[in-house]
N, C-alpha and C positions, 0 to 999 in steps of 0.2 A: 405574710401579714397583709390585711386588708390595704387599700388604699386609702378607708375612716379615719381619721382620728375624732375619739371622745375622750369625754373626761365627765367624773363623776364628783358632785359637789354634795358632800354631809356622807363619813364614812360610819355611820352606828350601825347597829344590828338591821338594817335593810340596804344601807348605802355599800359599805363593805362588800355584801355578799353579791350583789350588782355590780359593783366595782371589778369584782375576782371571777365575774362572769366575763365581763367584758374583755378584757383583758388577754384570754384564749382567744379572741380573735382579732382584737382591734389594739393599736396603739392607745392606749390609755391613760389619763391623768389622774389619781385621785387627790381631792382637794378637802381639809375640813379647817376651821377655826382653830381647834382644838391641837392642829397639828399643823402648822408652819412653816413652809416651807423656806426662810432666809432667818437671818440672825433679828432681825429689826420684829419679827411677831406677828411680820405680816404674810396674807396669803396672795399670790401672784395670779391673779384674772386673766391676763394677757392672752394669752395662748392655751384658748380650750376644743380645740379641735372643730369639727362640724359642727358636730349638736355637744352640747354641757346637757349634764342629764342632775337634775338638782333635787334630791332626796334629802331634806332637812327637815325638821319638826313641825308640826302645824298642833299643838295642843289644844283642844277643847276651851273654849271661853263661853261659858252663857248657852251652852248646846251648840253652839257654832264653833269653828276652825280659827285659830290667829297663823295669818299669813306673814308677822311679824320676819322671821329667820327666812321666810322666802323672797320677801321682800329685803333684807340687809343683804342677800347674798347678788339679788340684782341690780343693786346700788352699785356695786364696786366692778359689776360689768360696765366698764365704757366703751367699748369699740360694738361693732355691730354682732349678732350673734344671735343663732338659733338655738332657744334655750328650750328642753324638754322639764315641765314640771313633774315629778314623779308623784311628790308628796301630796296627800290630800287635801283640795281646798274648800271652800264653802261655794256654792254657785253664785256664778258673777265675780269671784276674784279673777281669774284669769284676764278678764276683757278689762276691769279695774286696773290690772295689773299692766297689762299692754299697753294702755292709755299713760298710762305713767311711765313708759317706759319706752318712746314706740322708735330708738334704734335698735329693740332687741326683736326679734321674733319668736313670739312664745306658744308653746303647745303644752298640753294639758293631756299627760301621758300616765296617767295613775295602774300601780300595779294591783293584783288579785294574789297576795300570798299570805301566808300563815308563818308565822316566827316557828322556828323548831327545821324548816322548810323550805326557806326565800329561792338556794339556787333550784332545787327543783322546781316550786312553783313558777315561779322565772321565766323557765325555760319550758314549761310545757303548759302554758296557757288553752283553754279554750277559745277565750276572747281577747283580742285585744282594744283597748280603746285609745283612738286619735284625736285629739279636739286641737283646730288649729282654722284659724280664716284662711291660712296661707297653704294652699293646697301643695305648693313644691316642700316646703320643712314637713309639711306632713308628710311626704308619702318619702321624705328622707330620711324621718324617724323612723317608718315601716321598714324601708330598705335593711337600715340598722340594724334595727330588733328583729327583722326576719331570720341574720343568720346567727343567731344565736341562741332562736326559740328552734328546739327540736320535735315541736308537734306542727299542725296544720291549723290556726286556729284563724278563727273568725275576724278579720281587719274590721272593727267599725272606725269610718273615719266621720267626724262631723264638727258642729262647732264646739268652740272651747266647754259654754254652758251647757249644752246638749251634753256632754261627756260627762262635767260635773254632777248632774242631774243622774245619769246612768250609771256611775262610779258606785251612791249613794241607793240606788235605786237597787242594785244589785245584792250587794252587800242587808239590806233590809229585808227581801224577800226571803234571805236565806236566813232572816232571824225569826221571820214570820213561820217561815217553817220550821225550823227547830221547835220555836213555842207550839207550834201548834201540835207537835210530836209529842212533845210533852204531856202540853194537855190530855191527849189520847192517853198515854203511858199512865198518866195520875188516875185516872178515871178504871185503867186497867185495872193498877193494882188496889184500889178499892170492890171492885167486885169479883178479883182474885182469878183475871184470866192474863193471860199470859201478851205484854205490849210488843216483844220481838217479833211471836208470829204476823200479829195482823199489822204491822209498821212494815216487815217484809213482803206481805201480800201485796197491801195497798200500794207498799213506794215497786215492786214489778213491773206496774202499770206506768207506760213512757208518759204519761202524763204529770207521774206524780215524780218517779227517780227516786233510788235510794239514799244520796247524797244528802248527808245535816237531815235523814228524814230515821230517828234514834230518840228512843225516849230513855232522859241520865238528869245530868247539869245541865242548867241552862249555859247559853254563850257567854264569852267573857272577853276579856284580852285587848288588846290595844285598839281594834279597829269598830267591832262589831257593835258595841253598846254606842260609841259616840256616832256611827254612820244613821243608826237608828235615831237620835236623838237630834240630831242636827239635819237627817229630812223631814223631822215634825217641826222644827221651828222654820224650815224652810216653807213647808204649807200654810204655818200661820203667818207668815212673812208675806205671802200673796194672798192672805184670806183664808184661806181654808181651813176645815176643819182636820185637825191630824187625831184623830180617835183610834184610828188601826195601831200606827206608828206607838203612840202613846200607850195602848192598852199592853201592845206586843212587850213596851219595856218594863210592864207594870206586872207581866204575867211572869216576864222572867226572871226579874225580883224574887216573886212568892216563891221563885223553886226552892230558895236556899231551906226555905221552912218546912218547903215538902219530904225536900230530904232527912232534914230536921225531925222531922214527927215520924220517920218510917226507922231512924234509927232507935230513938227513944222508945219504940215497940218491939225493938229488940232489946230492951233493957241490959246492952251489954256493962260486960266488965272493963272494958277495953275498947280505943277505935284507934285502928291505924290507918296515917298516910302514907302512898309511899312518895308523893312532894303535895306541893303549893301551888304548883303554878296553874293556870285557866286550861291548860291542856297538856297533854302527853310532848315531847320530845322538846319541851322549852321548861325555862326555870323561869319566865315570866310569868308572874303574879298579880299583875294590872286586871281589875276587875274577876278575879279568881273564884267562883262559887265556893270551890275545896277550901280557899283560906277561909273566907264567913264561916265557913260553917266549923270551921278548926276554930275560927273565933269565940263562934257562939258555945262549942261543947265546951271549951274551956271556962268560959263563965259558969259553966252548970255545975264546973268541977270533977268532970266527966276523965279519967286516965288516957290521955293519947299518945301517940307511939309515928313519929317520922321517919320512916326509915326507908332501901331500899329493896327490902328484904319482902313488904308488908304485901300480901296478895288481894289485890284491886279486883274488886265488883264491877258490874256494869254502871254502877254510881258514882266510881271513883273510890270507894271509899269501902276497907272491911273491917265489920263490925263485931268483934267476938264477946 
């Protein structure tokens, strides 16, 4: 066992699966509200190893993040401590956060994973990001996270904002490209040539990558829609114009409808799904194109069919 000890604070569907990571190598704490560690209801701060790694909710307010549950989780740190943010914040909490906090040392350590996915993604990063002023907690959190990540990936380390910025930054382009996938694919199947070949051709080119470069649904799912929407109010927040940001989440909206109108030209008898949820190997349904449109056919009075059984299109969805 390492010489680390961590501890992971907020054990749900991200926290857990980082928690049961960690844990294979390092003496481990997991901590959540929900689950208690003494008779009295309360959760024990005291002793969270080197770095506390704090994965708790940050929900959506107004296009932006509440740092609310990250901020209650660092109240009841009182002794000194290097604390890792996991969960996503809006730019300029972190350094908000430190000021109001300054015997903890805080970094701003946001994961790249997909629900269906966490310990994989986890562990085999491309990139990782560091944001911290404090150059020693940063490259202790790198230490950390090096022996547990089993690819080679890229350490950016920098400041807290710079991170939050690139968090958001990242996450956007890869919606911008799906939309824009998209868009090619609608255009395809309007003058009836085929969107797989040339989405293959084009994404060959190391420029473009084939990775989220797939014309179907648009994105969904817990991260993808609000990262998009919270760096357009973060551009309007400094003046700027966010027209890209904005158009991207307007364009992949329309998809439900596009879907909509290609199955209705199938004037089927029947449409099955075989689930709900925004993507393949999760049962999360948060922002879910498949549900809208299970919503919308059902208004039309349309027969639908949920099952396991149901054999999925490149759309998600078959139409008989």
């Amino acid at each position: 066992m390492s010489e680390y000890k961590v501890s992971v604070i907020g054990l749900g569907k991200l926290g857990s699966e980082i928690h049961k990571v960690f844990c294979f190598f390092y003496e481990t704490r997991g901590l959540d509200k929900y689950f208690p560690v003494d008779s009295t209801g309360n959760v024990d701060y005291s002793d969270l190893g080197d770095v506390a790694f704090v994965v708790v909710p940050t929900p959506s307010v107004e296009d932006k993040f509440s740092s609310q549950s990250v901020e209650e989780v660092l109240e009841k740190i009182t002794q000194k401590q290097i604390v890792s943010i996991v969960s996503t914040l809006y730019p300029g909490e972190t350094d908000r956060l430190q000021a109001k906090f300054p015997h903890l040392t805080l970094v701003y350590n946001p994961t790249f994973v997909a629900l269906g996915s966490v310990e994989h993604d986890f562990t085999h990063p491309d990139m990782v990001l560091i944001g911290s002023h404090d150059k020693k907690a940063a490259n202790l959190v790198k230490t950390i996270l090096n022996k547990v990540i089993l690819t080679k990936p890229v350490y950016s380390i920098m400041t807290p904002l710079e991170a939050e910025i690139a968090k958001l930054t990242l996450n956007c382009y890869i919606t911008t490209k799906i939309t824009f996938a998209n868009q090619i694919g609608n255009l395809c199947y309007r003058v009836g040539v085929s969107p797989e070949s040339i989405l293959r051709a084009v994404g060959s080119d190391s420029r473009v990558g084939n990775k989220y470069f797939k014309a179907g649904l648009g994105y969904g799912g817990p991260c993808f829609p609000r990262d998009n929407l919270a760096l357009s109010a973060y551009m309007r927040d400094n003046g700027m114009d966010s027209t890209l940001s904005t158009t991207v989440h307007e364009l992949n909206e329309e998809q439900v409808g596009e879907i909509l109108m290609r199955i209705e030209k199938l004037n089927p008898k029947s449409v099955g799904f075989k689930s709900l949820s925004y993507k393949e190997g999760t049962d999360v349904e948060e922002c879910s194109q498949l549900k809208a449109i299970h919503v919308e056919l059902a208004k039309k009075g349309v027969c639908l069919k949920t099952n396991g059984d149901v054999n999925i299109s490149w759309e998600g969805i078959d139409a008989k």
